[in-house]
C-alpha positions as CSV (number, residue, x, y, z in Angstrom):
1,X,103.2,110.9,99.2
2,X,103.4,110.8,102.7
3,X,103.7,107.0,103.4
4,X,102.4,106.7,107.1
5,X,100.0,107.9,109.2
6,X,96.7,107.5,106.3
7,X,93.3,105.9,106.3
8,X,93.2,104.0,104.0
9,X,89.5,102.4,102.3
10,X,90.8,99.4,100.1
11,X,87.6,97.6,98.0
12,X,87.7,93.8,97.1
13,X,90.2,93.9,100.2
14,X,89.6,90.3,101.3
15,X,92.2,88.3,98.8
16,X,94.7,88.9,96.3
17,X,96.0,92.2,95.7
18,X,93.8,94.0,97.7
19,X,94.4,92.2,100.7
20,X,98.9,92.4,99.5
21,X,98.0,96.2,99.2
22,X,96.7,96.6,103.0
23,X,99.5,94.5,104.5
24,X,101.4,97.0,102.8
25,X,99.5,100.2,104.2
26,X,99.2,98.4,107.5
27,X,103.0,97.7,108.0
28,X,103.8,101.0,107.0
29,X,102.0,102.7,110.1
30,X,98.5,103.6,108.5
31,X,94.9,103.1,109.7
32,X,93.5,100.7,106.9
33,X,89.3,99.9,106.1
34,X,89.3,97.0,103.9
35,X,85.5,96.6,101.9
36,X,84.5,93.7,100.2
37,X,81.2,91.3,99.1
38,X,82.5,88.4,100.7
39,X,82.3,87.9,104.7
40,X,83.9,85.1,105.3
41,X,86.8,86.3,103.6
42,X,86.8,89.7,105.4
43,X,86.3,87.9,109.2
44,X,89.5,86.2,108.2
45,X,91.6,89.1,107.7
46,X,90.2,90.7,110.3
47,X,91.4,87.7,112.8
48,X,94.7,87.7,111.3
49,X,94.5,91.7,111.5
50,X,92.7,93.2,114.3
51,X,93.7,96.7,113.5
52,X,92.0,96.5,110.1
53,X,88.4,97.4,109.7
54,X,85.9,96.0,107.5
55,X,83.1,96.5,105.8
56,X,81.0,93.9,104.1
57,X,80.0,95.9,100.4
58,X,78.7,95.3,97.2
59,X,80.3,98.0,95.1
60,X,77.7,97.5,92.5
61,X,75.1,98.5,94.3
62,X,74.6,102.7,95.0
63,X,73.6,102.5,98.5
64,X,76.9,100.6,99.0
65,X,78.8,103.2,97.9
66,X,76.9,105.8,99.6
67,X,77.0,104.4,103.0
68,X,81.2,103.5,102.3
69,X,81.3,107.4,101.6
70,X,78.9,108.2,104.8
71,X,81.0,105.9,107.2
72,X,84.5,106.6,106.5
73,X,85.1,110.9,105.8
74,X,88.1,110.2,107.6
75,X,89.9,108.4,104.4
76,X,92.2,110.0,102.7
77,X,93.5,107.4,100.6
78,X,91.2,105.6,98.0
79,X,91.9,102.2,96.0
80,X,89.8,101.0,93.2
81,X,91.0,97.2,93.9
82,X,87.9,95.0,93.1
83,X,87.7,93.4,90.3
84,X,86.2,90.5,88.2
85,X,86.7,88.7,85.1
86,X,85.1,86.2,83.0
87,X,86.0,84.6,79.7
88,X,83.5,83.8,76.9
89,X,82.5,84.0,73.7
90,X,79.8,86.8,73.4
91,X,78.7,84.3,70.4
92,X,78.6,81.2,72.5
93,X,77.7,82.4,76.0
94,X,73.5,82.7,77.2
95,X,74.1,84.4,80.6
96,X,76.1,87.1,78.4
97,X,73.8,90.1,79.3
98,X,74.3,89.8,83.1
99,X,77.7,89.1,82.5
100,X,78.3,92.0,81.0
101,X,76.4,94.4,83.2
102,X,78.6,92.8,86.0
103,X,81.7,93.3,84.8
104,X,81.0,97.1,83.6
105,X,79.3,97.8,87.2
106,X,82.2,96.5,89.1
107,X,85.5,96.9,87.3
108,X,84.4,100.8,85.8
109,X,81.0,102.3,87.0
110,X,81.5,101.8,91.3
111,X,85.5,103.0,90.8
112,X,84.3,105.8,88.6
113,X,80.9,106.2,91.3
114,X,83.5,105.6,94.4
115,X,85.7,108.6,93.0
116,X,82.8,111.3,92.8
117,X,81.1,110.1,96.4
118,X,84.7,110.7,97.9
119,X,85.9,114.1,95.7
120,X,84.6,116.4,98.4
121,X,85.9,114.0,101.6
122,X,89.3,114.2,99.7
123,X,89.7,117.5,98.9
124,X,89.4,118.1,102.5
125,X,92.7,116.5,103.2
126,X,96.1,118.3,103.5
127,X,97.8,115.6,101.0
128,X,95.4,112.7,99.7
129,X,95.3,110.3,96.7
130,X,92.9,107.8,94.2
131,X,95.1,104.6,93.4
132,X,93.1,102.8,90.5
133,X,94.1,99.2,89.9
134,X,93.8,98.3,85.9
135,X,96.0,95.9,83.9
136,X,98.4,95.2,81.2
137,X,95.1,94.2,79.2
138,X,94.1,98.0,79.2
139,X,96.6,98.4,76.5
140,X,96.7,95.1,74.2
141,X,93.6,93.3,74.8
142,X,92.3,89.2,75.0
143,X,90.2,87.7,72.6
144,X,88.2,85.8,75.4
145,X,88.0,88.5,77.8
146,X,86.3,91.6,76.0
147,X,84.2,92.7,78.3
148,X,86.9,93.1,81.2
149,X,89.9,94.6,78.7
150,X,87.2,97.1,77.8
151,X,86.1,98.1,81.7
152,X,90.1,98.3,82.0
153,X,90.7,100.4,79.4
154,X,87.7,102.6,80.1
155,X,89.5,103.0,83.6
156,X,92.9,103.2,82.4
157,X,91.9,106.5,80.6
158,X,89.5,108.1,83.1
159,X,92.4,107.8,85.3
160,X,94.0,110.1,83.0
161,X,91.6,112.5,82.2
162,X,90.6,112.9,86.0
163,X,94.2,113.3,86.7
164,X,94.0,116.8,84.6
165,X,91.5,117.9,86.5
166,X,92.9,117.0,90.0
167,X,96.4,119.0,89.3
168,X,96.1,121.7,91.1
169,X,94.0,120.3,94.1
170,X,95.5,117.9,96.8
171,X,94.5,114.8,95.4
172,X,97.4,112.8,93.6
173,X,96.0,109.8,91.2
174,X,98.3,106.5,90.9
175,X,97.1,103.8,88.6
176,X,98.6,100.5,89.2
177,X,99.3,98.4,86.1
178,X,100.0,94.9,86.2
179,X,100.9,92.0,84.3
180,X,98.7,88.3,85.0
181,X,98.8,88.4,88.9
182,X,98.9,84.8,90.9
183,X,95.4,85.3,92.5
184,X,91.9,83.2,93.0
185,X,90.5,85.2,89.5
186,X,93.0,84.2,87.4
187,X,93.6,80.6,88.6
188,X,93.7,78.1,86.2
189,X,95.0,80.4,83.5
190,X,98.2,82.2,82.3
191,X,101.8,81.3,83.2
192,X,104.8,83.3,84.6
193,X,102.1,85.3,87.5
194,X,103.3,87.4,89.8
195,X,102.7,87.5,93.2
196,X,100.2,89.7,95.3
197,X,103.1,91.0,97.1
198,X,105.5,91.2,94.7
199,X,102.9,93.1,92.8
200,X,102.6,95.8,96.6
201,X,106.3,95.4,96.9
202,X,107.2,97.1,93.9
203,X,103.6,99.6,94.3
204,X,105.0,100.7,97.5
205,X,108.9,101.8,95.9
206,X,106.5,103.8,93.1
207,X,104.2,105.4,95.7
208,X,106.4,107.3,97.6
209,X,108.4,108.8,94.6
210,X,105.0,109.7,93.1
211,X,105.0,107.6,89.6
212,X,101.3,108.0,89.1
213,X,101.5,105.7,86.3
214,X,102.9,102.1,88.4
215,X,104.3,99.8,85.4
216,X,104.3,96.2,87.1
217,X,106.0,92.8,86.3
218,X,105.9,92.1,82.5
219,X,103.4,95.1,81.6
220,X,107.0,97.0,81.2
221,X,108.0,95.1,78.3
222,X,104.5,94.9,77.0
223,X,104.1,99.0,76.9
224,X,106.9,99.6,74.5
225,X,106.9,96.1,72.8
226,X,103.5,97.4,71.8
227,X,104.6,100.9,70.8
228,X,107.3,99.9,68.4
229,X,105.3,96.7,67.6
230,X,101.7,96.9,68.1
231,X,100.7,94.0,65.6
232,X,103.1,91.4,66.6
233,X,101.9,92.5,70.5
234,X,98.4,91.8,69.4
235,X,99.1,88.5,68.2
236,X,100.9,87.8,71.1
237,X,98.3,89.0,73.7
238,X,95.4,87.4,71.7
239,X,95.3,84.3,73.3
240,X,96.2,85.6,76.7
241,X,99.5,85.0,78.3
């Protein structure tokens, strides 16, 4: 990929490795549009950031999506970035249903949603690309988390599929995959995180030697621990790291 000179639409933008991911884009010379549900969060960056543009989003909702698509044909750079996760017990937990339908809406239908509204707008570029953010959990998931390791997966695989598809047009798909990332969603949980931008740091190296498939932090170890020992991963990963 051409590393400068992009626009850039970034969802859940506002924090974490969103926000790691457009300082990134940013420093590297491109046009960034960071998208997000929370306002406060987005004014922030925005004062820190003046170049960036926001807009306030809920990618759950369709209209979102379709006014994201409407406002920005100039992108030529998509990232599935937003993301949430909750831990229950499907057993235990009375708010499971809307739980559920959150997690699926957010973390698989809007990225899958965000892709087709923006298919056309890409494929008008010269050189564009789809970076979908997943996780180590799409390959080994945690017991408390079933509902998010499924979305993952389910996104982890699309990427691949889609991928087929998109090899003889202009659009390149990168999936990032990263081990327990030091952010406000997984706080309070997990040991040994990476950073937000250790996590764009070693993105960025990937990007612009097009590795569509972006191994981060520990998940290396995790891929082939769990391809030469998938049982002892699964014990492993069962209680989360």
């Amino acid at each position: 990929m051409v590393a400068d000179g992009n626009v850039v639409l970034i969802t859940g933008g506002g924090s974490g490795v969103g926000l790691a991911l457009a300082k990134k884009f940013h420093q590297a010379g491109n046009r960034i549009i960071i998208a997000g549900r929370n306002k406060e969060k987005l004014i922030s960056v925005k004062e820190r950031f003046p170049e960036i543009d926001i807009e306030v989003a809920d990618i759950s909702r369709e209209a979102d999506i379709s006014r994201l698509a409407e406002n920005h044909s100039d992108v030529n750079i998509l990232v599935n970035n937003a993301g949430v996760q909750y831990n229950y017990n499907l057993l235990e937990e009375p708010d499971a249903y809307r739980l559920i339908k959150e997690e699926f809406d957010i973390n698989l239908i809007a990225p899958v949603l965000l892709i087709q509204r923006f298919l056309p707008i890409l494929l008008r570029k010269n050189e564009s690309a789809i970076i979908n953010v997943t996780s180590g959990l799409a390959f080994v998931p945690k017991e408390r988390a079933p509902v998010y390791c499924a979305g993952k997966a389910g996104l982890h695989i699309f990427s691949k599929s889609l991928r087929y598809q998109l090899e003889s047009s202009s659009i390149k798909l990168f999936e990032i995959i990263p081990s327990l990332v030091d952010t406000s969603m997984t706080e309070g949980r997990g040991k040994g995180k990476i950073f937000p931008d250790q996590l764009a740091d070693e993105f960025w190296k990937n990007f612009k030697k097009d590795n569509y498939e972006i191994l981060i932090g520990k998940v290396k170890l995790l891929y082939w621990l769990n391809r030469i020992l998938p049982k002892v991963t699964e014990r492993i990963m069962r209680k989360g790291l």
